[in-house]
N, C-alpha and C positions, 0 to 999 in steps of 0.2 A: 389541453396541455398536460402532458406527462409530469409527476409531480419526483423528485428523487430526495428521499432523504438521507442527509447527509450527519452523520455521527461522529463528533468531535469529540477527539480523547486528552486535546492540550490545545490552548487558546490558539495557538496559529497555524493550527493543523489544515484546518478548512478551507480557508479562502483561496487556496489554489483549484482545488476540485471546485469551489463554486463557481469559478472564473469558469473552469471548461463547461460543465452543466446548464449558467445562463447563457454562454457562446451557441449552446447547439441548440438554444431556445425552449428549453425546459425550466420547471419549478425548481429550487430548489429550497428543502425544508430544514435549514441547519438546528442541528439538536446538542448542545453542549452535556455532551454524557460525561466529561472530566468532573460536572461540576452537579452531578446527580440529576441531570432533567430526568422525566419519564420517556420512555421509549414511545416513538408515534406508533401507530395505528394505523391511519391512513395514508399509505405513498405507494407510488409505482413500484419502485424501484432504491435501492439503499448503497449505501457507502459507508464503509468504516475506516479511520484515518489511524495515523500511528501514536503515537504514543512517548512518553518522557519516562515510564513506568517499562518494566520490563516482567514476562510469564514468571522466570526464574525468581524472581522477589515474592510472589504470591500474587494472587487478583484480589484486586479490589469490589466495592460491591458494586460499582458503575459497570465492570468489565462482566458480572454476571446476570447485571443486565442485559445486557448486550449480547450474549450467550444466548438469552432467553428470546427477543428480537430473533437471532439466527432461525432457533428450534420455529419458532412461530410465522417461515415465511410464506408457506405454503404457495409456494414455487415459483414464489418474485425471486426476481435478480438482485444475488448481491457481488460488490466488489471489497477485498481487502487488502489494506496496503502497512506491511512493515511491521509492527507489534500486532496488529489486529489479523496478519496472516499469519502469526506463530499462535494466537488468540486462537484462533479455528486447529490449525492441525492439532493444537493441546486438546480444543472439544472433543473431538473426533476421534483422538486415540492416538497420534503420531505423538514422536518425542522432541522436546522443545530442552536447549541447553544454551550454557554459557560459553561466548567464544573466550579465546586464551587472550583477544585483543577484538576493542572496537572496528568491525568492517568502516570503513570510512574512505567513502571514495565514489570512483564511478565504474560499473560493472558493465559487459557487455553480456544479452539474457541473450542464449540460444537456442530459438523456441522450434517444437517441432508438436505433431498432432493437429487434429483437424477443428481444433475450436475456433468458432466464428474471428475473435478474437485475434488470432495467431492468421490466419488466412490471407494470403501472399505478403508473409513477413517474415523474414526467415532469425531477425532477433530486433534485438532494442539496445540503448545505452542507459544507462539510469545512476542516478545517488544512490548510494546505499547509507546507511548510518547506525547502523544496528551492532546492538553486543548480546543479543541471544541470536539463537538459528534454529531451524529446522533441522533436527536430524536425521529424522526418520519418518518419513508422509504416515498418511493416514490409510487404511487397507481402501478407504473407499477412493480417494485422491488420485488422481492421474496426474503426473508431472508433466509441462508443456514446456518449462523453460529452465535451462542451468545458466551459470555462470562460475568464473576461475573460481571466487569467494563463496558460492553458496548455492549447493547439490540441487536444494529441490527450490529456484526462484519463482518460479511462478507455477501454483496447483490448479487446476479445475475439481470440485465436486459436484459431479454428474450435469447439470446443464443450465442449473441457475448460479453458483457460487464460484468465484475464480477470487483468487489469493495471491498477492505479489508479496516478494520481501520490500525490493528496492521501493525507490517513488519516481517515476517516470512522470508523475502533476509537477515535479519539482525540477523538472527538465529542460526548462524553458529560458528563455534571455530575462523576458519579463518576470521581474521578482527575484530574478536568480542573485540579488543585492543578498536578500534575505537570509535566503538557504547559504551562502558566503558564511552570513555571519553566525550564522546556527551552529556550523561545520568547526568556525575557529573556536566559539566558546567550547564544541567538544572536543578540538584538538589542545582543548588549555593553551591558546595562544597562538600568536602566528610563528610555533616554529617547526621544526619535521613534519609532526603530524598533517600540519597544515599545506605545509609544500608538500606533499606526497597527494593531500586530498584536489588539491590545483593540477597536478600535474596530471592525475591521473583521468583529467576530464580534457572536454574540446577545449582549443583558445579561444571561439565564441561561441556560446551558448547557443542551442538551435532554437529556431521559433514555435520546431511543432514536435510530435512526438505523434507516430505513427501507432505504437500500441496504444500509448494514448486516449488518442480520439478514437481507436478501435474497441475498448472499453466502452467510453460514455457510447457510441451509438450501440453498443451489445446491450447495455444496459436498459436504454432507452426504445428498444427497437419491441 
């Protein structure tokens, strides 16, 4: 059994991604790097989750671990989602900034390119929650997915490493209580922010999430 580590940047980051990793009948190795674990060693396959901490503030020393993990993968599969995709394009040389206002909402990614990943999907819907962005990829970076709110949504670097802004794990009916209430405490309350962040998703939450599970099996395959 394929083993994936999973790297947690803020206590509740994880357990969505676990959920899909033990569904598709994999290990899953959770590592609390918010909270300074050492980075594993031995795993298939890796994931890095987002973050309460933003590029533009500075990196902490958890986050350069993490760095270090990247540099060290030697051509296992990683995935990155939301702080940890701007985390990489800043490794790499792209330019990482502050938006004028928190993205907050749901975005449609319009993916094109031939990544296993992307392959007969021609986009996704996803959360976003972000107040830094990508501005400018990385020269090595190929762009597979845009959206209205954000140029470069999802990167591939060369054929093990793929980068989301949004979180498509957080996409789901199940749990979607949660991500609710994540979303109001960042709208500071249920008022505009909040209704603008409802409105701008489905009335029911989907059950599944086609990039998704396109992900866990790319990673696990």
């Amino acid at each position: 059994m394929k083993t994936i580590a999973l790297i947690e940047n803020s206590p509740l980051s994880g357990s969505y991604f676990a959920r899909l990793v033990e569904s598709a009948g994999a290990g899953c190795k959770r590592v609390r790097g918010w909270r300074g674990a050492p980075m594993p060693v031995d795993f298939d396959a890796c994931i890095l989750t987002g973050d309460m901490h933003n590029v533009t503030d500075g990196l902490e020393k958890y986050h350069v671990a993490e760095l270090g993990l990247v540099d060290r993968l030697q051509g296992r599969k990683l995935y990155a989602s939301c702080f940890s995709h701007q985390l990489i394009a800043h490794h790499f040389g792209g330019k990482v900034v502050r938006r004028e206002a928190r993205l907050l909402g749901w975005e449609t990614a319009r993916l094109a390119g031939d990544h296993p990943t992307v392959a007969g999907i021609d986009s996704f819907e996803a959360v976003c929650m972000n107040v830094d962005e990508v501005a400018e990829e990385p020269e090595r970076a190929s762009v597979l997915g845009s959206s209205a709110g954000c140029a470069f949504h999802v990167l591939a670097y060369g054929d093990n490493i793929l980068t989301c802004q949004s979180h498509p794990e957080f996409g789901f009916r199940q749990g979607s209580w949660m991500v609710k209430a994540v979303a109001m405490a960042l709208a500071k309350g249920p008022g505009e922010g909040y209704r603008r962040f409802r409105e701008s998703g489905p009335a029911v939450w989907p059950e599944d999430n086609a990039f998704m599970r396109g992900v866990i099996d790319w990673l696990l395959d």
